[in-house]
Structures are given as structure tokens and as C-alpha cells.
N, C-alpha and C positions, 0 to 999 in steps of 0.2 A: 891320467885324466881324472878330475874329481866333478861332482854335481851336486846340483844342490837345487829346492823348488824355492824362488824367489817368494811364492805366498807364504811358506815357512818362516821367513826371514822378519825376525822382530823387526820395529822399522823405531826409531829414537821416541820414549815416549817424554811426556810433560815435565817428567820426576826429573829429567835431564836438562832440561832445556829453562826451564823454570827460573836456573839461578843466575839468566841472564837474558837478555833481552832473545823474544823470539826471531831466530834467522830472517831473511827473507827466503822468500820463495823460492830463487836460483840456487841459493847456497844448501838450502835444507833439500831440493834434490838432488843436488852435488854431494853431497853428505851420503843421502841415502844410495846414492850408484854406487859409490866407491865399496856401501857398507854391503852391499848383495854384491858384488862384483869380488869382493874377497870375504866374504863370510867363510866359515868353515864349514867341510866338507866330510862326508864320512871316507875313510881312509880304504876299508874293504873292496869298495869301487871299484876304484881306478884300481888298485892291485890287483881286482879279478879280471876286468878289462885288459889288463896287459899281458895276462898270465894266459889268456886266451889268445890273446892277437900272435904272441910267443908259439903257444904251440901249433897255431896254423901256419906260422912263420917256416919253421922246423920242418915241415914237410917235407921241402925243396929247396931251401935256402939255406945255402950254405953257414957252417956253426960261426964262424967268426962275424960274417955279418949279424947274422941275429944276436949276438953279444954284442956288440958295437950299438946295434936299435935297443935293446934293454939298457945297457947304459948311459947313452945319452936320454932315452925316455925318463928312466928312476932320475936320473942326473938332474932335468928340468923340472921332473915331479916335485922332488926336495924341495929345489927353487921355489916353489909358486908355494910350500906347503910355510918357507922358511918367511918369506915377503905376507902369506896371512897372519904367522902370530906375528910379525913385527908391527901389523897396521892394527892387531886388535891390541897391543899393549897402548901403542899410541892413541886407539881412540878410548880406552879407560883412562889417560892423560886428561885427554881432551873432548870430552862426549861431546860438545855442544861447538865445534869451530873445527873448522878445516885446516890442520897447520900446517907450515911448508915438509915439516918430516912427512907429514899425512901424501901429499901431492907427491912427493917422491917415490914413494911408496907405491903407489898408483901406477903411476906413470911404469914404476920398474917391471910391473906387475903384467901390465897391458903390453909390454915386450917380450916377457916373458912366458906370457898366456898364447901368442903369436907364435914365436918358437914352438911353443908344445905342439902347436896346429901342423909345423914342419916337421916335426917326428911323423908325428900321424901320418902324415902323408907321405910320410919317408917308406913305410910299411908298404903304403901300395906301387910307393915305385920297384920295390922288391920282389912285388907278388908280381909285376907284370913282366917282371924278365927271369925269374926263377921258378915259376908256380905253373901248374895245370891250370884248366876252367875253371873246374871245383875249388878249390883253394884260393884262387881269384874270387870268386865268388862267396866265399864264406871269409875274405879279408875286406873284403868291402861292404858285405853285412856290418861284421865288427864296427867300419871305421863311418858306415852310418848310423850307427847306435850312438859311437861315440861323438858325432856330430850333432844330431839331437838332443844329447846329454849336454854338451855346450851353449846350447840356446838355450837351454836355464840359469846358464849361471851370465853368459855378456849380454842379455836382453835389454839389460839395465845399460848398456853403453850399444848403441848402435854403430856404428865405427867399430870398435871392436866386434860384433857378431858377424859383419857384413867381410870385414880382412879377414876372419880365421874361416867361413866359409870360401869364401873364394881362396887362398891359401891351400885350404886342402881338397878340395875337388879344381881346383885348378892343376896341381901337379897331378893330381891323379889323370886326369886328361891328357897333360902331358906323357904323361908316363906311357898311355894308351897311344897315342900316337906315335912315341919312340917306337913301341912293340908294332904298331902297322909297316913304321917305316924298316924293320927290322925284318920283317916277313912280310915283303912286298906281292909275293904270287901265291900268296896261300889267301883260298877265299873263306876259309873259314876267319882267318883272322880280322877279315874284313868288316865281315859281317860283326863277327865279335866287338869292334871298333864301333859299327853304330850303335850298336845296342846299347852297349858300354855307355858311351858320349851322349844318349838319350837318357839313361838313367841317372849319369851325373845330372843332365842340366835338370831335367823331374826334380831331381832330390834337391838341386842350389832353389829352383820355384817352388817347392816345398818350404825348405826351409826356411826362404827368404818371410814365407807367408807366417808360419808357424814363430817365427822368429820376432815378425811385426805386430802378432796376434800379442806375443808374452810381453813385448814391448808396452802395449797400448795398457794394457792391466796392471804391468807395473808404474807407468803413469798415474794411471788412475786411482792407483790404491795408493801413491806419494800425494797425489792428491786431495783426497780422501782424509787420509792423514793430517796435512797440514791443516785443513779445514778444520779440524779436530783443533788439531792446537791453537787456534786461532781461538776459536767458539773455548776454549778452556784458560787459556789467558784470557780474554774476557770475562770469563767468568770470576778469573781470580781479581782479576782490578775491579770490577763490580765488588768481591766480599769485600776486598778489602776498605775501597770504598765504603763500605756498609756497616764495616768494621769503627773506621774513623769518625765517622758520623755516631754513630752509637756510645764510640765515649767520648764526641763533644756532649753529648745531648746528656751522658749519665754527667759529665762534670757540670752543666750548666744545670742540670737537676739538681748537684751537690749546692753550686755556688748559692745557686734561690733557697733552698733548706739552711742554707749557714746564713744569709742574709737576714733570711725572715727571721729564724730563732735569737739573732743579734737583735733583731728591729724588738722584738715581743721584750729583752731581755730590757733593753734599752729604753722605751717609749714605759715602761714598769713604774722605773723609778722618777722621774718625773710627773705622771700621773697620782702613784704614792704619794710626792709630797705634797701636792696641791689636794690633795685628800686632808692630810697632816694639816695642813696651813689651816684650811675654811673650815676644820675640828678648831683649829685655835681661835679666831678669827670670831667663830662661833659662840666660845666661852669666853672671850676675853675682846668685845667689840675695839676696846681701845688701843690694841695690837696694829688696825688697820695700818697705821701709816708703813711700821713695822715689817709686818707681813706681806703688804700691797705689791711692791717690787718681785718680791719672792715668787708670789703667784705669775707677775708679768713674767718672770725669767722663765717659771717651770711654761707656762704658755706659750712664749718663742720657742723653747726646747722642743716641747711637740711640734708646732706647728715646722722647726726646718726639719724635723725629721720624719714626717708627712709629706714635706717638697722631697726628702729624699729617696722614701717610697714611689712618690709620682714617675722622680726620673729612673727609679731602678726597673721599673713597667716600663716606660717609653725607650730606655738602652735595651733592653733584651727583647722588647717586641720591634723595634727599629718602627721606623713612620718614611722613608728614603722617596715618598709622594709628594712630600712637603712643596708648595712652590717658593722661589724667590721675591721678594720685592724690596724695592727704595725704602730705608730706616734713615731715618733721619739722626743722627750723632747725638746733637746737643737736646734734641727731644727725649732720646733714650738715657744719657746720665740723668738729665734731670729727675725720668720714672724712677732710676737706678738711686737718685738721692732721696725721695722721697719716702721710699722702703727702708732704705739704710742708714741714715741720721738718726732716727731713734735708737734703731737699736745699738748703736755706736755710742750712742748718748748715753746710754744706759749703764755702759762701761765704760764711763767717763773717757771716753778716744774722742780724737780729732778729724774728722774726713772729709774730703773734700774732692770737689769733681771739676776737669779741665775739659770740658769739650772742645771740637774743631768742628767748625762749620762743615755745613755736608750734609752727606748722607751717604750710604753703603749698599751697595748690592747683596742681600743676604737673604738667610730664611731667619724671619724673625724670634721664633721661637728656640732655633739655636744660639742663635746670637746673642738674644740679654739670657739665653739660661747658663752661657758661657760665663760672661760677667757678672751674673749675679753668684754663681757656686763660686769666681774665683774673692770675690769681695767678701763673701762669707768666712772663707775662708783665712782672708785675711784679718779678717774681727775674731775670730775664733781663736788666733794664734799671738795678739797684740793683746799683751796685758796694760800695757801702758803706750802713750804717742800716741802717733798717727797717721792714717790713711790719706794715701793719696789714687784718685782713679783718672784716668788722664787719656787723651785721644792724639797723636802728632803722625805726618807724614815721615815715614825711615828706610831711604833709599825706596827700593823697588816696592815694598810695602805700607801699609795702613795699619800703625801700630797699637793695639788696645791694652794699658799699663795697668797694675795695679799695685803702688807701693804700699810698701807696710814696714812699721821699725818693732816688730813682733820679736820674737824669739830664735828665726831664722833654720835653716834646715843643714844637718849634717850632710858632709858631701856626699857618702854614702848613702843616708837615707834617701836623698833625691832622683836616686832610679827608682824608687819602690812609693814616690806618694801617689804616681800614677795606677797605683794597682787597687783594685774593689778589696773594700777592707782595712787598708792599712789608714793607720792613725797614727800621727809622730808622737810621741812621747816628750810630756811637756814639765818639766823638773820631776821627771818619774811618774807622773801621772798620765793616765789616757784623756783626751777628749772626750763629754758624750755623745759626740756625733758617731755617725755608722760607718763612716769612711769611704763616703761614694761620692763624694762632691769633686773630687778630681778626677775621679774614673770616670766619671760624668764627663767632665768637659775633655778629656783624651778621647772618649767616643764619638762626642759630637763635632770635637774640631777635623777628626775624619770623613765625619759627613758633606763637610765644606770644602770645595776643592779648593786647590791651594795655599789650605790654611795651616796653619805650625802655631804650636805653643810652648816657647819659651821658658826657665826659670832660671835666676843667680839668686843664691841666698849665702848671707856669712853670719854662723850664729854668734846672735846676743846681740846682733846689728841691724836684722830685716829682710825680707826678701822682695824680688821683684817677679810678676808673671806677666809676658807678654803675650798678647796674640795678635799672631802679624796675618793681617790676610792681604792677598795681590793688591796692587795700587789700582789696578784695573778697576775693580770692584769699589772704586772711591771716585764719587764728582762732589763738586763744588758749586756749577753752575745750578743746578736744577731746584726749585721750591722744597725745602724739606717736607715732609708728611703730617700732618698734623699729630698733635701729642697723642691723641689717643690711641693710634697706631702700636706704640707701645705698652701702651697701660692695658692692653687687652693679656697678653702673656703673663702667666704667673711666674711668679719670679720670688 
């Protein structure tokens, strides 16, 4: 007989369970039965326990029997000693899941534990056909000791508590009746019989009670428990959570320091030279025609790199309130050509805008800030030729084009023009732009539901950038908007 106090009984903490999803409920008190139900026992115990039951045995009961109850007892002892290291090697396997070796184990365990109950009881069938009162009665002390030693360790499985009491105050009942029916005219033994068969059933309502008492509390503390776990994985998804967030927010603190120090580096030397220029300009009036240009160039330089400020503030603060309205198509190239013919003119290009009747369901501010970064960017990269900016119906979509016979983009590079920052490299030189005017419009074309943007490029031939939005988001019938519509967005 081994014991053991169930509130002793570590129960699985966090540190285990942690490296994968928390059980449920059933399973993590399945877990914890199995794990009080064979935990380890101190060993002394049951060896004084039996070494006792032994010598009251010895009284009157003859030697060979009481060797036959010590051996089959140590016998079953083993057993039950052999089935707990085997279940605790398997749950350092497996702390965190119930495996089928696990359930085997168990199961062997809970027949096992049954059996031992039929020794015990084996003892008082002994004491009532071999023993005096006295000895009767200090074997059945023992074997309610050791019966309430047992409701500590199967509280944790009720089936199991409820068979090994009745099991062994069952036979011992038996046993007592044997011995009435064996000494029928003796009235002592009668009386012996109620008393007996009264103090069994006491001790099974006792037990039953005390047994349901240790039950309830270990409920309550698996309870208890998993409440625990629950409230600390949450807690962990919360840090981590917390975690995440803090190095978006340090990368997006990095991204705006490396932006801005690009922007100050950048916005430098263009203001230098128009400093330069109007020193020259200044000494030498007759420069003007000369210099005039120069000024207009570093002028545009700023000013698109002041649009690229604007949209690197409206991408990282987002605006997602914006509402929708009817833009009129051939309203909006036209704003779009009035902006962009100069400066294309400027770099002696060709461009030219195809509208389609219409109009589109959009938020206007995304929409020409879309086409006007990809049009920029098309004059940026086209040292000679020319633009084309174009509107046509493309299957299930409303296609917004914008050719160019510019310099064209490596297959490679064109996963990375969408990225903040990056500048294609143009016969080994950089751009002076900042490199957000795509990152621009990959942000905002996510803003627009079902929008996709497109690119084919072959260098030293051109590229093309599409952006298709739903055909849904396109009529025909309805009065376009008036031009002003669009000329209110900067572009």
C-alpha cells in the first residue's frame, strides 16, 4: 500500500505546456488524474503497513498462508511501484499530451490498484476464520487505515475510489458472514456480525464522504489551476503582442529617421544650386537665358520632393475616412496634362494622354495621386521618346496605363521598386528623387478595394504600369463631374 496527499502533488506548470498550444479543459484534467493517481509514493509506508498487518497476521494464522498474503501483496506492490516509474518516464516524453503508452499505463495501473484492494481484503478474510476478537479487531484497524490512505491517492478518479472501497469492505463483510454462517449457535458471534457489518457500512459512509470531500478539492485546485494557465497565456499573447508592436513602431521610427535624413540630404543640393545660380545670375545678368532653366529644374526638384514629403505624412498617418465619389476620366488626364506637359517639355519627351469616356468610382485623392507618382516616374526614367498615359476597358477591369520608352527595369530589380527608398540605378547613377513615389502608390492601391497594380518592363526599351481597378467602379452613362473636381487635389 503506497499514499500520497494529492495537495502535495505538483500539478503541470506554464514552463510545460507553453511550447504548445494550451490543452483543453478535459484533457488537462485527464492529464492531471492520471498524474496524482500514479505520482510517487514514499516507499517506507506501505512496508510498515504490511510489516504490521504481517505480524497480526502471525498470531493465528497459519505460516504458509501468511507467506502466500506477503507475497502476493510485495508481488502487486512491485507492480503498481513498476507501472509509476514507467508513466513518469513517459510523461518527461511527453509533459504536455496524453499519449496512447500514457492511457495504457493508466488503465494497467487502475487494475492493478484493484487487485491490491483484493489482498487487503484477502487479510480479513483470514483474520475471520483463523484470529480471536482482538486480532480481528486490530486487522481491521490496519485495513481501515489503509483504506483511508487510499482515498488520497484515487480521489482523483472516482470509479476507481468508489470499486477499491467496496472491494474491500465488501469481502470483508463477506468474510463476516462466512464466519456467522460457520458458528451458527454461538451468540456471541452474532452479535459480533452486527457490530462488525455496522462498522463496515460507517467506515464505506465515511469514506464515501471523506473520499468526495478530497475529490471536490482536487477539482477545484485543477481548476484553479487551469484558470492559471489560461490568465498566463494570455498574458503571454498580450507580451508578445506588445512585443510586435514595439518593433513595428521602433522600425517605423527607424524608417521616418532614414527618410527624413535622405529628404534634408537630398532637398540640400538643389537648394545649393539655385543659391549658386542667382550668385551668378546676380554677377553676370546676361547669364539669364543661360541659367533660367537651371533654376526652373532645381525648382521642380524641390517642389516633387515636397509632394514626396506630403505623401510620406499621408502613408504612415493613413486618412482610410476618405469618402468615394464619381471622377470623371477624360476631366482627370486632362488636370494630369496640364501639370505634366511642361515638365516633359522641359526634357524635350513626348506625352500624351488617351482618355475614355466616363467616369470611375473612387476616392479622388488616391486616384490622380496614383497616376500622377506613376507619370512622374515615368519622366524621371525616359531620357529620350515618349510618354504615353491612356485609359481602356481590359476584361473584367478599368485599365489606368502609363507607357514610357525610358530605360526600363531589370527583372530582378522589379520586386524591390515597390519598396520606400529604393531608386533604380540609371547608367550607374541614382535619381534625385527619395524613392517613395512607388511606395506611394503600392500603399494607396491597397487602400482601394479591388485594385492591383501591374508592371512589364524590358531594359533599354520602356516600361508599362497598369492599374486595373473593378469594371464595376466604371459607367459610361452618367454626366462626368466638372473639371474642377480634379484640380482641387495636389498632384
Amino acid at each position: 500500500m503506497q499514499t500520497t496527499n494529492f495537495q502535495n502533488t505538483k500539478l503541470y506548470s506554464f514552463e510545460d505546456l507553453k511550447l504548445s498550444s494550451l490543452p483543453t479543459k478535459e484533457h488537462f484534467f485527464a492529464l492531471e488524474s492520471n498524474k496524482q493517481l500514479l505520482s510517487a509514493r514514499p516507499l517506507w509506508l506501505s512496508i510498515f503497513l504490511r510489516l504490521l498487518m504481517v505480524a497480526v497476521l502471525s498470531i493465528g494464522v497459519p505460516t504458509y498462508l501468511v507467506l502466500i498474503w506477503v507475497v502476493l501483496s510485495l508481488s502487486v506492490n512491485q507492480w503498481l511501484y513498476h507501472l509509476i516509474n514507467s508513466y513518469e518516464r513517459l510523461t518527461a516524453n511527453h509533459p504536455r499530451q496524453m499519449s496512447e503508452e500514457m492511457r495504457d499505463v493508466s488503465k494497467q495501473f487502475k487494475v492493478v490498484f484493484e487487485l491490491n484492494a483484493i489482498v487487503w481484503a484477502g487479510a480479513s478474510i483470514l483474520a475471520q476464520y483463523w484470529l480471536s476478537d482482538l486480532p480481528r479487531v486490530l486487522v481491521h484497524t490496519v485495513l481501515t487505515a489503509v483504506l483511508y490512505l487510499m482515498v488520497t491517492l484515487n480521489c482523483s478518479h472516482v470509479g476507481v475510489m468508489h470499486r477499491v472501497t467496496f472491494i474491500t469492505l465488501g469481502l470483508a463483510l463477506l468474510a463476516n458472514l462466512f464466519r456467522l454462517i460457520m458458528y451458527p449457535d454461538s451468540q456471541h458471534a452474532f452479535y459480533f456480525f452486527l457490530g462488525f457489518t455496522f462498522y463496515l457500512c460507517l467506515n464505506g459512509f465515511l469514506l464515501w464522504l471523506v473520499g468526495r470531500r478530497f475529490n471536490d478539492m482536487f477539482l477545484d485546485k485543477c481548476e484553479s489551476e487551469y484558470v492559471k494557465l489560461q490568465l498566463i497565456e494570455s498574458l503571454e499573447k498580450s507580451q508578445e503582442k506588445l512585443s510586435v508592436e514595439q518593433d513595428a513602431l521602433l522600425g517605423a521610427n527607424a524608417v521616418i529617421q532614414q527618410f527624413y535624413s535622405a529628404a534634408a540630404h537630398d532637398l540640400r543640393q538643389p537648394v545649393y544650386a539655385m543659391e549658386i545660380y542667382t550668385d551668378m545670375l546676380h554677377d553676370d545678368p546676361s547669364k539669364l537665358e543661360t541659367l533660367l532653366p537651371k533654376i526652373a529644374q532645381s525648382c521642380m526638384s524641390i517642389n516633387a520632393m515636397f509632394n514626396e514629403l506630403f505623401d510620406f505624412q499621408q502613408k504612415h498617418m493613413g486618412d482610410t475616412q476618405l469618402e468615394r465619389s464619381k471622377l470623371s476620366i477624360s476631366d482627370t488626364l486632362k488636370s494630369l496634362a496640364l501639370h505634366f506637359e511642361p515638365i516633359a517639355e522641359s526634357k524635350k519627351l513626348s506625352i500624351s494622354f488617351k482618355p475614355l469616356d466616363g467616369h470611375v468610382d473612387v476616392v479622388p485623392l488616391y486616384f490622380v495621386r496614383i497616376l500622377s507618382n506613376l507619370i512622374a516616374n515615368a519622366i524621371t526614367y525616359t531620357p529620350t521618346g515618349r510618354i504615353l498615359v491612356a485609359a481602356r476597358k481590359s476584361g473584367e477591369n478599368i485599365s489606368f496605363e502609363v507607357w514610357d520608352t525610358g530605360t526600363g527595369i531589370d527583372k530582378k530589380a522589379q520586386d524591390k521598386i515597390f519598396d520606400e527608398f529604393y531608386r533604380v540605378n540609371t547608367d550607374g547613377k541614382k535619381t534625385s528623387n527619395l524613392g517613395l513615389g512607388l511606395a506611394i502608390v503600392k500603399e494607396l492601391v491597397k487602400r482601394i478595394d479591388g485594385a492591383k497594380i501591374r508592371v512589364q518592363s524590358v531594359v533599354g526599351h520602356g516600361t508599362v504600369f497598369k492599374l486595373l481597378l473593378p469594371i464595376e467602379t466604371y459607367s459610361a452613362a452618367q454626366k462626368p463631374n466638372p473639371i474642377e473636381t480634379s484640380m482641387h487635389y495636389n498632384i
